[in-house]
C-alpha positions in Angstrom: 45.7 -37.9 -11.4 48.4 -35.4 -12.2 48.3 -32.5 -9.2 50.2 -29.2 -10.2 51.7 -27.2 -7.1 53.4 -24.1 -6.4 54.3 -23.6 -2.9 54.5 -19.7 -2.5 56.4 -17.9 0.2 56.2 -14.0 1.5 59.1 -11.6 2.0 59.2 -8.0 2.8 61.1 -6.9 0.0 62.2 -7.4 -3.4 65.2 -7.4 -2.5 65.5 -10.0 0.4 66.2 -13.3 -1.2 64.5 -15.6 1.9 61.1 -15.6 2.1 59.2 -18.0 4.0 56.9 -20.3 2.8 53.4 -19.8 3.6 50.8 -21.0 0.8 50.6 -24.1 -1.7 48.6 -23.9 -4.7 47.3 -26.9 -6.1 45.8 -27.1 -10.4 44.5 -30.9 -10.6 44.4 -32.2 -14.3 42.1 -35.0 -14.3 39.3 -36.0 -17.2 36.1 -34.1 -15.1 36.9 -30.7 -15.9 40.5 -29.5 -13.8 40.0 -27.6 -10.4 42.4 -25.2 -8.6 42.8 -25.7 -4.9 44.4 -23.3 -2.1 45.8 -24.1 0.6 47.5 -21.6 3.6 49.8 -22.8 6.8 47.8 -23.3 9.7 48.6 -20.2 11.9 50.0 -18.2 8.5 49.6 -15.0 10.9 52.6 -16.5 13.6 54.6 -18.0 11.1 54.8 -14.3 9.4 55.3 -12.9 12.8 55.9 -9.2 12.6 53.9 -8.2 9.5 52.3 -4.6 9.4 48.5 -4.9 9.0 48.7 -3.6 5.5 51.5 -6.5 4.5 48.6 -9.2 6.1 45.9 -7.5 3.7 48.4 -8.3 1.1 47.9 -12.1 1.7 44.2 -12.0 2.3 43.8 -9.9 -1.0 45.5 -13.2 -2.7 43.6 -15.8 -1.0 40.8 -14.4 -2.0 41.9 -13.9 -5.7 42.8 -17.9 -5.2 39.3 -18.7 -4.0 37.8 -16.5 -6.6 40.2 -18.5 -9.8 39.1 -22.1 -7.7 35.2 -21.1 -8.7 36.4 -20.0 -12.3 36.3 -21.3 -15.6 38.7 -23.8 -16.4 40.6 -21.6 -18.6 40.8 -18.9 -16.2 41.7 -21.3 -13.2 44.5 -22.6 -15.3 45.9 -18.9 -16.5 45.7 -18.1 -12.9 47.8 -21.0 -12.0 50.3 -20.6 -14.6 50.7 -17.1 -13.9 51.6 -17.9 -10.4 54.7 -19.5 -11.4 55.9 -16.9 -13.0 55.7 -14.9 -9.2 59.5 -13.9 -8.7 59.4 -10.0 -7.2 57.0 -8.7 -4.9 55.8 -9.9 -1.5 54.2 -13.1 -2.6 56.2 -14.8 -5.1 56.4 -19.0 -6.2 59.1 -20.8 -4.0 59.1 -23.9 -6.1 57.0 -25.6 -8.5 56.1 -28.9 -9.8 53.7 -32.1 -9.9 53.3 -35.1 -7.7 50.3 -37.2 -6.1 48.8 -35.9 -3.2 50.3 -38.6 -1.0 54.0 -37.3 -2.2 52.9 -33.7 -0.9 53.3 -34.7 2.5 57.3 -35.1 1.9 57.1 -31.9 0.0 55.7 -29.8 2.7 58.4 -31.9 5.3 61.0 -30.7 3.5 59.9 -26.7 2.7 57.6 -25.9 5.6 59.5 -27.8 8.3 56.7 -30.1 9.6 57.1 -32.8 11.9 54.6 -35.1 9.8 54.1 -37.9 12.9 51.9 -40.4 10.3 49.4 -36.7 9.4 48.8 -36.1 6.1 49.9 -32.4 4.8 46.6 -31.2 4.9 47.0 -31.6 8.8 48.9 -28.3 8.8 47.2 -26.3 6.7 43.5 -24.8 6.1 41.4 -24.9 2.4 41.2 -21.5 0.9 37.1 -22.6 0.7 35.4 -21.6 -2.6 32.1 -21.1 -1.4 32.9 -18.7 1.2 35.8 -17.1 0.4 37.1 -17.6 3.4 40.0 -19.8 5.6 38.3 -23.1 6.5 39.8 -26.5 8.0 40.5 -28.9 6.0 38.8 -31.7 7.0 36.6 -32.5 4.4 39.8 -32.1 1.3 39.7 -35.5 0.2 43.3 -37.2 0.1 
């Protein structure tokens, strides 16, 4: 199975070239019909320490577009996700791209979220944007 990603990160301004990574985005191609995943850093809120309310209603307004495009039509899931690579000005903009097996994701978010991985998968660090709810949930039941 072919997973898609695009690991997003948030900045204050345009302008400011470091932003720090915050959210992946996962678009799995597979035979059944493709699905678009979210996932947000455990503890998003700390990690963006110092954001204005307004600047955190920012990021919940796109997790909840994400959840909305994960319950979507494939063709509208997939314009979503190729949209979001195309993210570079604004607060929320795509860090880096690309596609790998879920296994190789744990490397990935090593080496651009910082993680001390200790044997846990990736999705140890970070909560489902849930589809049903559209809401921040664990992650314990994303298969791996």
């Amino acid at each position: 199975m072919i997973n898609y990603y695009h690991i997003l990160e948030y900045t204050t301004s345009e302008l400011q070239s470091d932003g720090k990574p915050f959210a992946i985005v996962l678009y799995q191609d597979e035979e059944r019909p493709s699905t678009l995943g979210g996932f947000i850093l455990r503890n998003w809120e700390e990690v963006l320490c110092h954001r204005a309310p307004s600047e955190i209603s920012v990021i919940r307004d796109f997790l909840s577009d994400v959840a909305h495009y994960s319950q979507a039509e494939e063709i509208l899931s997939k314009g979503f996700f190729q949209h979001l690579g195309a993210l570079s000005t604004g607060p929320i903009r795509t860090f880096v791209s690309g596609n790998c097996s879920l296994e190789d994701l744990d490397s990935l978010s090593n080496t651009f979220f910082g993680l001390a991985t200790c044997g846990n998968p990736w999705q140890a660090f970070f909560d489902s944007v849930r589809e049903d709810s559209w809401e921040i949930s664990d992650t314990s039941g994303i298969p791996s």
